[in-house]
C-alpha positions in Angstrom: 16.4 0.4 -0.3 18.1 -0.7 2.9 19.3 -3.8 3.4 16.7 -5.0 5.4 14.0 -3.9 3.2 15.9 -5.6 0.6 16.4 -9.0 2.0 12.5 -9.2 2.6 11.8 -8.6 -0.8 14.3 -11.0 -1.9 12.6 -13.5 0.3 9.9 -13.7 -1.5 8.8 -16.5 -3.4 10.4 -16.1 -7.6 6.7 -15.7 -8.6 5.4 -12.7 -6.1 8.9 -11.0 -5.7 8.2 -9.0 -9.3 4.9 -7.8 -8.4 5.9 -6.8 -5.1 8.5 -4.7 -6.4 6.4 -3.2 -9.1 3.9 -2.3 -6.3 6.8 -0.8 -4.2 7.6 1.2 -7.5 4.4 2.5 -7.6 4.4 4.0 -4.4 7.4 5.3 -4.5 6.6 7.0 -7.4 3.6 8.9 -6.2 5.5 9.4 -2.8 8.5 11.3 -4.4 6.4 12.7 -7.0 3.6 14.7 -5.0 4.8 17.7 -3.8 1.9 17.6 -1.1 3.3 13.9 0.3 6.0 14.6 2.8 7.6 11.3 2.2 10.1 10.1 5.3 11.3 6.5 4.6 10.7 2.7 3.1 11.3 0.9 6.5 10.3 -2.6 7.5 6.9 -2.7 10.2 5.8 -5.7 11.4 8.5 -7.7 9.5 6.5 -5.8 6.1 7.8 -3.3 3.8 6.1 0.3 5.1 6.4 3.7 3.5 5.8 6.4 6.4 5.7 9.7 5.8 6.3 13.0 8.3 3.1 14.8 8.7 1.0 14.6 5.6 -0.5 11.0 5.8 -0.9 7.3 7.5 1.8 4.3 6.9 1.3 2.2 4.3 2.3 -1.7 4.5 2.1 -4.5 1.8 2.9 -7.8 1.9 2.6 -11.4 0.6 1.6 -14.1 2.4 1.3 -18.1 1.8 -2.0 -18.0 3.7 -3.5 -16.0 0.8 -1.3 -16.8 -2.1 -2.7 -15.3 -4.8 -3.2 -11.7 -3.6 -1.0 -8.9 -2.4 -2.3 -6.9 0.5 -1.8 -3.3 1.4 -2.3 -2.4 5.4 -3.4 1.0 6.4 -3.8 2.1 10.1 -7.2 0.5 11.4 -8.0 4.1 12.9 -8.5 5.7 9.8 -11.4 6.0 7.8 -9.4 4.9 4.8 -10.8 1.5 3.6 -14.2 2.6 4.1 -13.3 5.7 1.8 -12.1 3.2 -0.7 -15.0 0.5 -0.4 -16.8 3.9 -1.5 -15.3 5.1 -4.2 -14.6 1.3 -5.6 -16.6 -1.1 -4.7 -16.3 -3.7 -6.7 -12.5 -3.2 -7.6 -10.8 -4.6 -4.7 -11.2 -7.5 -1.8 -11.7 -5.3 1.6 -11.0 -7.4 4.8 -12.0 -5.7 7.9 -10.9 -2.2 8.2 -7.5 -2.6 7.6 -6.4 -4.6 4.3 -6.8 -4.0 0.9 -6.2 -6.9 -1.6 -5.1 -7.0 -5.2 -4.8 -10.3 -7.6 -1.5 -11.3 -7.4 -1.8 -12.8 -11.4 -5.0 -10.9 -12.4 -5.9 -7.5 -13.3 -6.9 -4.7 -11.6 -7.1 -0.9 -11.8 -3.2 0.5 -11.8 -5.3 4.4 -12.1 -7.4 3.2 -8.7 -5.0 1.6 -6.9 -2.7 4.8 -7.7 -5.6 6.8 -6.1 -6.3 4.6 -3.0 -2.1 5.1 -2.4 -2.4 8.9 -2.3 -4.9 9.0 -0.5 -2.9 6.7 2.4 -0.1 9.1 1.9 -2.2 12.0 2.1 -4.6 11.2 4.6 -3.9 13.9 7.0 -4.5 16.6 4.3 -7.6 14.9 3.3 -9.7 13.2 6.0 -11.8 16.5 7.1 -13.2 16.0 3.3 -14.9 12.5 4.3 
């Protein structure tokens, strides 16, 4: 993690920092894990922590924010057809604002197996989009 990456997720608030980090973990798990995800770097975009890869998908951002305090949103690229792929194939999993954000409970429970899913597929959108 670089130090800038690092000092974000410290300044988090005590009660988001460990779900934040577990999320992070996540991702960098299926990033390192799928041979098909060309992983590149955890950077900071938009003063958020992003994981970008080379060729084989779109950038991925989460973040916290007091505004909406009790979730944890993940940002894909607006020119994708990503969210509306994932309003698809879960409906009534997730909170969907525009065409963008993807919001989890930041205390509550969701699908780790769906949300795993929806992060490949950011990851892997290149490889995948002509299949939508």
């Amino acid at each position: 993690m670089s130090q800038d990456v690092e000092k974000r997720f410290n300044g988090y608030p005590n009660h988001v920092r460990p779900q934040m980090l577990e999320l992070r973990n996540l991702i960098l798990e299926i990033a390192i894990n799928d041979n098909e995800i060309d992983f590149k770097e955890e950077s900071l975009k938009w003063g958020e922590p992003s994981f970008v890869t080379n060729s084989s998908g779109s950038t991925l951002r989460i973040d916290w924010k007091k505004k909406h305090d009790d979730k944890i949103s993940l940002y894909v690229n607006c020119n994708t057809k990503l969210i509306s792929i994932f309003k698809e194939l879960y409906p009534d999993d997730f909170e969907y604002v525009g065409n963008r954000e993807l919001q989890i409970p930041l205390n509550g429970k969701y699908s780790k197996i769906k949300l795993s899913k929806c992060i490949e597929m950011v990851l892997k959108y290149n490889l995948i989009k002509d299949k939508f």
